[in-house]
MDAnalysis code that builds the backbone (N, CA, C; Angstrom):
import MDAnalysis as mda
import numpy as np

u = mda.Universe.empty(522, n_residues=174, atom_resindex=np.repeat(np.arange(174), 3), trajectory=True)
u.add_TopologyAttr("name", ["N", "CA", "C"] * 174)
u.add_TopologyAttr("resid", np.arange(1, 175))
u.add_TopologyAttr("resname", ["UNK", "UNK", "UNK", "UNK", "UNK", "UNK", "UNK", "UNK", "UNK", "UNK", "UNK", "UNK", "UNK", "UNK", "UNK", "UNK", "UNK", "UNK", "UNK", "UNK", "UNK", "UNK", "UNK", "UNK", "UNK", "UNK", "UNK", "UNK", "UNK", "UNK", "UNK", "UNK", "UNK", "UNK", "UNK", "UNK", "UNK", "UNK", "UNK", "UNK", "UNK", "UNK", "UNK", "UNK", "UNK", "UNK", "UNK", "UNK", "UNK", "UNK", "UNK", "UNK", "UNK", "UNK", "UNK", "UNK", "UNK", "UNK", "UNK", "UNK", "UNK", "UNK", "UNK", "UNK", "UNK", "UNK", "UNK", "UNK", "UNK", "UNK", "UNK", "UNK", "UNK", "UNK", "UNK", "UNK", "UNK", "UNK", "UNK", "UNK", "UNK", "UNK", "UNK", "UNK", "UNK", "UNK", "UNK", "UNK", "UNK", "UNK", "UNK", "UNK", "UNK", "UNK", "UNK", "UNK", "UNK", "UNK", "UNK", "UNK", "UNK", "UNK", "UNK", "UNK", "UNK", "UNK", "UNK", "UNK", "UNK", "UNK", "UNK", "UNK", "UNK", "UNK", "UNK", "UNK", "UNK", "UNK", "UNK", "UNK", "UNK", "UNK", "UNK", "UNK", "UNK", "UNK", "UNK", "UNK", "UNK", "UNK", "UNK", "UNK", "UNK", "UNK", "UNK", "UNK", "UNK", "UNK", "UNK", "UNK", "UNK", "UNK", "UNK", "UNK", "UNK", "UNK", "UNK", "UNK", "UNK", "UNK", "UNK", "UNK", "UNK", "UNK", "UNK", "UNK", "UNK", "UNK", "UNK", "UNK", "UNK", "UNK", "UNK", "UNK", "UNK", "UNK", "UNK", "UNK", "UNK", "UNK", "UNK", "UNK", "UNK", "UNK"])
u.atoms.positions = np.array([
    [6.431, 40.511, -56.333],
    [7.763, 41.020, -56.568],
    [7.744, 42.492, -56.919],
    [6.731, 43.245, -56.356],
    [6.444, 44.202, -56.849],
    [6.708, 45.396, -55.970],
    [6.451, 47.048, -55.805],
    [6.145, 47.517, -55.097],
    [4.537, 48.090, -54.707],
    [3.655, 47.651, -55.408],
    [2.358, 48.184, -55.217],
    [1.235, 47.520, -54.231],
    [1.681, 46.671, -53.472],
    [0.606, 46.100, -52.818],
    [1.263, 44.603, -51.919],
    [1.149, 44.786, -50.844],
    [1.695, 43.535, -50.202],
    [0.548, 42.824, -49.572],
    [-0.100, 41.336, -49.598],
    [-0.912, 40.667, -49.743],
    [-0.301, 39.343, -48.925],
    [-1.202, 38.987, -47.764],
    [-1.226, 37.903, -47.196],
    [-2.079, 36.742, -46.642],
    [-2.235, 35.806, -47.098],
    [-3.190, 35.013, -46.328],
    [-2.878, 33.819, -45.663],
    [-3.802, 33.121, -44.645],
    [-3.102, 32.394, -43.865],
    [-4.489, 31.099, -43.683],
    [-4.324, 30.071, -43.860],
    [-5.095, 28.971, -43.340],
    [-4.107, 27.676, -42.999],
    [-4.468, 27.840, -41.480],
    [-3.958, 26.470, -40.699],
    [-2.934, 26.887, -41.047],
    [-1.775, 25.956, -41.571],
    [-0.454, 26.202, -42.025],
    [0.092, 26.037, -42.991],
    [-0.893, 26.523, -43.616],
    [-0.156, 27.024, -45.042],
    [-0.568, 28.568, -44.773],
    [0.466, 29.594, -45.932],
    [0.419, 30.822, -45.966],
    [1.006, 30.777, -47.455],
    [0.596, 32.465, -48.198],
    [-0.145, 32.846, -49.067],
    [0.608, 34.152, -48.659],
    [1.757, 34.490, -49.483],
    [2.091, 36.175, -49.528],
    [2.801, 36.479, -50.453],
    [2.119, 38.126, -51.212],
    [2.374, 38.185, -52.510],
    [2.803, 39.760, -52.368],
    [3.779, 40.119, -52.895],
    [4.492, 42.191, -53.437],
    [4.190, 41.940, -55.087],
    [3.365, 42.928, -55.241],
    [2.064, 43.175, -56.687],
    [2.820, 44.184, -57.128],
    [2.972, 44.027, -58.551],
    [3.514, 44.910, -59.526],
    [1.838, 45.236, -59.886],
    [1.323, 46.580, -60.103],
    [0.276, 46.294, -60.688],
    [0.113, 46.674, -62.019],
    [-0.227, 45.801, -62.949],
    [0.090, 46.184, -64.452],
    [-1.409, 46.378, -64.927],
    [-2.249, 45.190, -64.549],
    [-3.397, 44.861, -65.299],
    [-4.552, 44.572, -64.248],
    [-5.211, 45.716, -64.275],
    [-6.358, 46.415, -63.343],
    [-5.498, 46.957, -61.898],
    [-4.654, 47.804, -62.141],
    [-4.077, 47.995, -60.698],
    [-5.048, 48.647, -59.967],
    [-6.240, 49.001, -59.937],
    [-7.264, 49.492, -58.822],
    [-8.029, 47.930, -57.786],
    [-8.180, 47.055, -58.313],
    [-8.279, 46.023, -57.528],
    [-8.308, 44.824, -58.271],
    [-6.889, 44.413, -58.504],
    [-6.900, 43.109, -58.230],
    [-5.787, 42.695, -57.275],
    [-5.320, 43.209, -56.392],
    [-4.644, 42.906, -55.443],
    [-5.207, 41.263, -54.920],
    [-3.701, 41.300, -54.839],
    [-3.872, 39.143, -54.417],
    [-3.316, 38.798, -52.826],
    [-3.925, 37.959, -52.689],
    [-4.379, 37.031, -53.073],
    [-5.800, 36.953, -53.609],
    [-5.771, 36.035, -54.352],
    [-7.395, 36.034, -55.829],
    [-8.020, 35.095, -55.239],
    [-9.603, 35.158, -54.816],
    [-10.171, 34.127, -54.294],
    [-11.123, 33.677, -55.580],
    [-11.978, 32.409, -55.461],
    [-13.123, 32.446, -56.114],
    [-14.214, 32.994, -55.369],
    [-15.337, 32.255, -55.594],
    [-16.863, 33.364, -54.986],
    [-17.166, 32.956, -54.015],
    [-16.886, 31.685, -52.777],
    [-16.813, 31.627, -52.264],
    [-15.576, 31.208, -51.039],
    [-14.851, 31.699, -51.511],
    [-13.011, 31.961, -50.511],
    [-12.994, 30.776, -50.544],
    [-13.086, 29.989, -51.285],
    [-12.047, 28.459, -50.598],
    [-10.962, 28.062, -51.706],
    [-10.876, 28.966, -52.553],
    [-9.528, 28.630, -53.394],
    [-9.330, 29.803, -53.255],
    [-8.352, 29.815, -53.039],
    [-6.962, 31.122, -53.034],
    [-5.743, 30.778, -53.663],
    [-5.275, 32.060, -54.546],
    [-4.439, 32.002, -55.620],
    [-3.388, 33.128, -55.480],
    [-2.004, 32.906, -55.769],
    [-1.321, 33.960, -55.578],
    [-0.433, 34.100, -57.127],
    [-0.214, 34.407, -57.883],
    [0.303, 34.516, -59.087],
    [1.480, 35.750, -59.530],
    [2.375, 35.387, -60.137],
    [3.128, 36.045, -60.621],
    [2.964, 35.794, -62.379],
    [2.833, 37.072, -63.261],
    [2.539, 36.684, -64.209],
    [1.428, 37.791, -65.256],
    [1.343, 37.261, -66.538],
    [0.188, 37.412, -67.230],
    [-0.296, 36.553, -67.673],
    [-1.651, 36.307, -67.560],
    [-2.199, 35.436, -68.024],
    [-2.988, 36.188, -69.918],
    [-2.466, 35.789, -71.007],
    [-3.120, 36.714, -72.424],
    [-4.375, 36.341, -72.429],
    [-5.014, 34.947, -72.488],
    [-6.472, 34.786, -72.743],
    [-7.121, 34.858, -71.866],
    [-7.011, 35.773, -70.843],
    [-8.100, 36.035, -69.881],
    [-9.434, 36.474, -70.429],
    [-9.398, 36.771, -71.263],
    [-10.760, 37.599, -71.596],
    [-11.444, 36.274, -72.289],
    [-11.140, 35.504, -73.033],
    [-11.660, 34.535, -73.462],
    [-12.059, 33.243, -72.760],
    [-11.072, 33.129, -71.655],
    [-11.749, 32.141, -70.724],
    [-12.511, 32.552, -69.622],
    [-12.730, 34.114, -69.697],
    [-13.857, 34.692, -68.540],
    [-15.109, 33.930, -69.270],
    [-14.681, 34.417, -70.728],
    [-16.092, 34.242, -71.358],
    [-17.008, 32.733, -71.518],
    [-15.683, 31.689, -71.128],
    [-16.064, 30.262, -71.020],
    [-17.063, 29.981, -69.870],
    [-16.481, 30.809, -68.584],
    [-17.160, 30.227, -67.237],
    [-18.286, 31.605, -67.345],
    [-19.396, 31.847, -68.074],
    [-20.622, 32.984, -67.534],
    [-20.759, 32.143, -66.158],
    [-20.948, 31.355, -65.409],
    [-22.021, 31.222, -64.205],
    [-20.582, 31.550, -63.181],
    [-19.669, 31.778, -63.229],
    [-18.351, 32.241, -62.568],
    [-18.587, 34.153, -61.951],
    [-18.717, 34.640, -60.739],
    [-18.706, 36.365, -60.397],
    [-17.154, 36.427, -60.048],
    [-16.548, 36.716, -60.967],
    [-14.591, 37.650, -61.132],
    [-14.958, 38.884, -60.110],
    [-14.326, 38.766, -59.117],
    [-14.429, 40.025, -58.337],
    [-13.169, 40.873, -58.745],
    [-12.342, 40.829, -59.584],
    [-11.170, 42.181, -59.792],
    [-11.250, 42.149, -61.875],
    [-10.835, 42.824, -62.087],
    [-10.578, 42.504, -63.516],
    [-9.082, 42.426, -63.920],
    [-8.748, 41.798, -62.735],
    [-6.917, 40.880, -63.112],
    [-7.096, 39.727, -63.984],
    [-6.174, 40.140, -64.789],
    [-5.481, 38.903, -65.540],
    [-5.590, 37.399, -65.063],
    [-5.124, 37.484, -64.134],
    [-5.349, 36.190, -63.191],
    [-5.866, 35.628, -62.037],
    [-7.132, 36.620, -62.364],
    [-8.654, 36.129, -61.792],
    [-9.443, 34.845, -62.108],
    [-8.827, 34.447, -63.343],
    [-9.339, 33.311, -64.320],
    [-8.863, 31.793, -63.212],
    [-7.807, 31.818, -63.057],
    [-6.976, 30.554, -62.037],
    [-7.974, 29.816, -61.093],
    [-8.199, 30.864, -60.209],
    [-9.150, 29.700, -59.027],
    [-10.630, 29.332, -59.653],
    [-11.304, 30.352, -60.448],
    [-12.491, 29.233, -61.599],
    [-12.199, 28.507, -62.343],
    [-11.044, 28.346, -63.092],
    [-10.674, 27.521, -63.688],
    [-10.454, 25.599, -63.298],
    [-9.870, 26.327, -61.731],
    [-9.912, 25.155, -60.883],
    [-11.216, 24.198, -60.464],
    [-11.809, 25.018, -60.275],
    [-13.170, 25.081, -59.548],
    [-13.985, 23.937, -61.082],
    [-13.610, 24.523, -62.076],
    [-14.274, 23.899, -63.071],
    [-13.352, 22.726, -63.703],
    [-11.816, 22.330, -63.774],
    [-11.652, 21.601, -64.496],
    [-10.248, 20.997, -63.369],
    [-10.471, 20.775, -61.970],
    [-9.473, 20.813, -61.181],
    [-7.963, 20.529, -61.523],
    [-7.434, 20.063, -61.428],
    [-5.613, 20.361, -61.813],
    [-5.381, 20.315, -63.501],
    [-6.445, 19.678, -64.436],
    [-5.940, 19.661, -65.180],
    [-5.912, 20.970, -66.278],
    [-6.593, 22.308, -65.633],
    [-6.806, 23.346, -66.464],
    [-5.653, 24.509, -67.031],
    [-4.286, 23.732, -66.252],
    [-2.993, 24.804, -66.981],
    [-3.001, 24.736, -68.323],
    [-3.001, 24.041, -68.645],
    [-2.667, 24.023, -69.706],
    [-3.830, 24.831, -70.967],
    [-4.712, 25.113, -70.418],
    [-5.528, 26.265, -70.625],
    [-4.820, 27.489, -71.153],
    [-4.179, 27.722, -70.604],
    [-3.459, 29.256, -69.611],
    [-2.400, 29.559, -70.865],
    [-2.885, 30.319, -71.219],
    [-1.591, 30.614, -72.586],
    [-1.285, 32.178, -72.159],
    [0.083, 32.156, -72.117],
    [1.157, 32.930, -70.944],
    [2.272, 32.480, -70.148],
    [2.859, 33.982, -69.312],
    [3.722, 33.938, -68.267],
    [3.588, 33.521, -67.268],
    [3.699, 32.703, -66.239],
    [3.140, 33.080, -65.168],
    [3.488, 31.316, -64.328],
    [3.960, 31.956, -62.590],
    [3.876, 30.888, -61.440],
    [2.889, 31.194, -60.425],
    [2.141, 30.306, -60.323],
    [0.982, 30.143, -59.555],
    [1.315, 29.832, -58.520],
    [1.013, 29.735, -56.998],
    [0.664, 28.944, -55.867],
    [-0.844, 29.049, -55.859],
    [-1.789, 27.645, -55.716],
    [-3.044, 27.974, -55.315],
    [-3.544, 26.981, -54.158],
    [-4.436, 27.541, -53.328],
    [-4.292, 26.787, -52.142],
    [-6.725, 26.462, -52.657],
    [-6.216, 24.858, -52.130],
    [-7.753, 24.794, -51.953],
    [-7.915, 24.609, -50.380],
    [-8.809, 25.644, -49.779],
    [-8.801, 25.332, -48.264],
    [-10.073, 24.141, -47.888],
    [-10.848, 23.623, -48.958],
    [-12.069, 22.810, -48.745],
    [-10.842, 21.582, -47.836],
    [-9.772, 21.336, -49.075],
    [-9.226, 19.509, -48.466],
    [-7.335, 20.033, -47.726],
    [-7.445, 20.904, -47.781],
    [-5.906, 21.790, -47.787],
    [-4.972, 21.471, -48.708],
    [-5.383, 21.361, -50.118],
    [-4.426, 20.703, -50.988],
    [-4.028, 21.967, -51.521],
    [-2.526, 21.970, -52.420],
    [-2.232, 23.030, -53.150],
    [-1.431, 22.520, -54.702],
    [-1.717, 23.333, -55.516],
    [-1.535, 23.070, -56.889],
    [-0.403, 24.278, -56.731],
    [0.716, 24.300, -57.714],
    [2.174, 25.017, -58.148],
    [2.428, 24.849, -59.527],
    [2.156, 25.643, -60.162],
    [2.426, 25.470, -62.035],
    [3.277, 26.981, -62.193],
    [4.201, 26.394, -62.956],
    [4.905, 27.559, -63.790],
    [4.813, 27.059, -65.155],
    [5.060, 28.479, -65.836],
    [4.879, 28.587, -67.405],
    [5.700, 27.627, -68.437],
    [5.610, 27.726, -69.725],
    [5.602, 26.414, -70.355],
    [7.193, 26.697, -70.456],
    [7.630, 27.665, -70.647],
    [9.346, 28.125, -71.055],
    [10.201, 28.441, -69.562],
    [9.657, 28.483, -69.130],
    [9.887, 29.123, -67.839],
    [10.581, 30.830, -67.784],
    [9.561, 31.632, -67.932],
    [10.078, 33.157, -68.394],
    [10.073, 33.640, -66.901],
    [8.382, 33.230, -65.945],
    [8.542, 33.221, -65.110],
    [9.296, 32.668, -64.003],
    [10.065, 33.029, -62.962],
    [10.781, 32.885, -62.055],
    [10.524, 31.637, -61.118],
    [10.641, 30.793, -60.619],
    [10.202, 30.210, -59.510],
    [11.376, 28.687, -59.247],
    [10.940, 28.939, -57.680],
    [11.533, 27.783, -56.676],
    [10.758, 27.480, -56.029],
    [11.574, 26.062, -55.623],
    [10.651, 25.105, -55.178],
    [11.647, 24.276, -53.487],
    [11.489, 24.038, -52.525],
    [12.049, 24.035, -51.521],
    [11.268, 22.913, -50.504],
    [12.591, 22.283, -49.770],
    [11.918, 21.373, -48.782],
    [12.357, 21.403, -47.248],
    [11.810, 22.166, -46.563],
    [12.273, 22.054, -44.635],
    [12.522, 20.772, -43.836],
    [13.353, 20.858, -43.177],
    [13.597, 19.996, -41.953],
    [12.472, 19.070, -41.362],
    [11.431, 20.024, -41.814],
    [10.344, 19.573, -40.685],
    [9.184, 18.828, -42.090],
    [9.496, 18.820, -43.346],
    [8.480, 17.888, -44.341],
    [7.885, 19.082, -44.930],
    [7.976, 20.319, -44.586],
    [7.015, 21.450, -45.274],
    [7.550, 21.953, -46.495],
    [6.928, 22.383, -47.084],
    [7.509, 22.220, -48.784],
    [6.972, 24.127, -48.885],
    [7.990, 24.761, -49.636],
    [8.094, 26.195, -49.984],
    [8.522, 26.653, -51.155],
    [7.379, 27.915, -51.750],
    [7.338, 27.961, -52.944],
    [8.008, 29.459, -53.289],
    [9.413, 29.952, -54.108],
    [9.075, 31.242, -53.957],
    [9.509, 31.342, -55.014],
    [9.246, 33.003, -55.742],
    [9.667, 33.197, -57.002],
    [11.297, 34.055, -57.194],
    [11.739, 34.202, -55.762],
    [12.901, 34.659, -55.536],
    [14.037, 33.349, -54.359],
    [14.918, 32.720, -55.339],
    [15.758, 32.205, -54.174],
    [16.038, 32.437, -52.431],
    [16.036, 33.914, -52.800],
    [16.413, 34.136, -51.088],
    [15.077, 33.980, -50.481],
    [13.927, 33.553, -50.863],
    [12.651, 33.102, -50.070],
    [12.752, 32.005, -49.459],
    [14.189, 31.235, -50.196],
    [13.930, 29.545, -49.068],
    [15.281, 29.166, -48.701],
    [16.664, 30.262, -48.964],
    [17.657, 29.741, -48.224],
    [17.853, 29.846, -46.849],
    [17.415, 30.549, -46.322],
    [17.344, 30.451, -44.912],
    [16.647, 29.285, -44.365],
    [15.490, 28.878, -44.840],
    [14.199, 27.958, -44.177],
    [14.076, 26.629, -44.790],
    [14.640, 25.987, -45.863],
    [14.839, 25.591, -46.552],
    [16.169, 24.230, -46.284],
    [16.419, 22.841, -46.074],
    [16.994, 22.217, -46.113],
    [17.413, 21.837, -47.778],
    [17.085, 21.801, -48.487],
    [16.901, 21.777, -50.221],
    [16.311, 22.368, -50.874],
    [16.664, 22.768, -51.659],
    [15.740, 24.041, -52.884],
    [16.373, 22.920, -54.270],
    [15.510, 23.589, -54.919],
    [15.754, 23.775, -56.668],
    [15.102, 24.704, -57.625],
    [15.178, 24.889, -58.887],
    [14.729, 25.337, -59.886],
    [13.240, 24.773, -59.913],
    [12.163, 25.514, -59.912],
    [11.021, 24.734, -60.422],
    [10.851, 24.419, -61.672],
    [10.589, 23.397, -62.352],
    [10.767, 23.074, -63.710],
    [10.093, 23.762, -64.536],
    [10.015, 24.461, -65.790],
    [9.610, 25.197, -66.378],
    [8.445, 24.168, -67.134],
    [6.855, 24.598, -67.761],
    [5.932, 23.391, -67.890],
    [5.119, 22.295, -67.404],
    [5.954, 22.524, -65.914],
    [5.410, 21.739, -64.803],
    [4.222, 21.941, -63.733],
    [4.030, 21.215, -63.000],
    [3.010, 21.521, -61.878],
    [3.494, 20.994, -60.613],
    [3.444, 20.669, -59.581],
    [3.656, 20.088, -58.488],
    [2.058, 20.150, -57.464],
    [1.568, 18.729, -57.204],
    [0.449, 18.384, -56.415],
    [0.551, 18.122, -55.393],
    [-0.118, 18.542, -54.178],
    [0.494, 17.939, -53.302],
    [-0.532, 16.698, -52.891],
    [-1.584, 16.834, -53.748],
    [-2.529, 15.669, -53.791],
    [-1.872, 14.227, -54.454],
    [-0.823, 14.308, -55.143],
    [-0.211, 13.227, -55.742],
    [1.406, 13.335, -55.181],
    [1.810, 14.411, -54.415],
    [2.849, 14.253, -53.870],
    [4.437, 14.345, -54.807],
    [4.009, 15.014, -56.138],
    [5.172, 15.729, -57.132],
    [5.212, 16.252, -57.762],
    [5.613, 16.518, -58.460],
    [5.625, 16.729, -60.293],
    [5.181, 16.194, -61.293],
    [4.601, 16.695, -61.988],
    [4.315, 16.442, -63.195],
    [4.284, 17.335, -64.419],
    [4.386, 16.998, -65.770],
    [4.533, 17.785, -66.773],
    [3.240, 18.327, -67.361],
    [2.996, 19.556, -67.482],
    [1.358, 19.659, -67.703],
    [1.759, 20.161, -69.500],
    [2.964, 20.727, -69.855],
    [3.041, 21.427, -71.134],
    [3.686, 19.999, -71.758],
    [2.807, 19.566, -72.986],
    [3.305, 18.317, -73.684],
    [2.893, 18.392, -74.952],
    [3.664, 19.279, -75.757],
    [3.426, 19.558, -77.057],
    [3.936, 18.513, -78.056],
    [3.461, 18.417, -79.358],
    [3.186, 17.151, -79.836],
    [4.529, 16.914, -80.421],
    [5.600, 17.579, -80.405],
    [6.879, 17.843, -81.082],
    [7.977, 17.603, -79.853],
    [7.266, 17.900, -78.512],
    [8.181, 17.631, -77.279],
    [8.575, 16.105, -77.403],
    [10.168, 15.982, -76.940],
    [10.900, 14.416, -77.339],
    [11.800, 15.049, -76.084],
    [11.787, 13.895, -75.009],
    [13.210, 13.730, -73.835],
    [14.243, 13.756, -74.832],
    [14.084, 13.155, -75.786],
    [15.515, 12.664, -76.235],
    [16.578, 14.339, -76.496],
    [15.400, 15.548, -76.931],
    [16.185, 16.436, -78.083],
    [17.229, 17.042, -76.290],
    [18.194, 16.975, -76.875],
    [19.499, 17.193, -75.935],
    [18.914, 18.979, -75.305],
    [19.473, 19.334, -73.919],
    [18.774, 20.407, -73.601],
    [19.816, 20.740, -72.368],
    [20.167, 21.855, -72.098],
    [20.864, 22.230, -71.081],
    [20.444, 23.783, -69.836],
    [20.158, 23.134, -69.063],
    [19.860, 24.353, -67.806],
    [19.774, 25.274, -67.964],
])
């Protein structure tokens, strides 16, 4: 959503395109963010704060940028979908694993960050952090839920932020 860097990637049919604000390492971490060997790709909007502390978790991990959210696709790599909740911060992810073509979608626990979530004519499902990314292409959109994830290995949603005080019941409005 940015103006510093426009970023695209493409496997089979899924695609991967990101406009980089660059805040944190703007000399290279331009995204899309791979791990060390390209088969997870990550596109993020966001800050991630404990980056520096969960670099320091994975030593056998090589971070090729010193972005904020370089941490995402090792994270995966080491603790597969269940590592959001790791992630203390802003921030909507798309990450694509090209090993099985699955993709993981998490936004932040409040939802500060932006994001939608969208479904085509044709079964293809679209992720953007700006509405006008899926009214055109798009048979249904919504709000992506703020705390959530969406798998496409399990085929929905789920709640990854479940703090010990969180209750459906406490009344809550849009």
């Amino acid at each position: 959503r940015g103006p510093d860097w426009s970023g695209l990637y493409q496997h089979g049919d899924c695609y991967l395109a990101h406009q980089r604000l660059a805040i944190v390492d703007p000399a290279s971490g331009d995204q899309p963010l791979f791990n060390e060997d390209k088969t997870i790709v990550v596109t993020v909007n966001g800050e991630i704060y404990n980056h520096e502390q969960l670099r320091k978790q994975m030593p056998n991990h090589k971070f090729r940028t010193g972005s904020d959210c370089d941490v995402i696709a090792h994270l995966y790599e080491e603790h597969g979908e269940d590592f959001v909740d790791m992630l203390d911060g802003i921030f909507a992810f798309v990450l694509l694993d090209t090993r099985d073509n699955s993709f993981l979608v998490a936004r932040d626990a409040i939802g500060i960050t932006s994001l939608y979530i969208g479904w085509g004519l044709d079964g293809s499902v679209w992720i953007s952090s700006e509405l006008k990314g899926l009214s055109d292409d798009c048979e249904h959109f919504e709000v992506f839920p703020p705390g959530h994830l969406y798998s496409s290995k399990n085929g929905g949603f789920r709640r990854w932020y479940n703090p010990p005080w969180f209750s459906e019941a406490v009344p809550s409005a849009p």
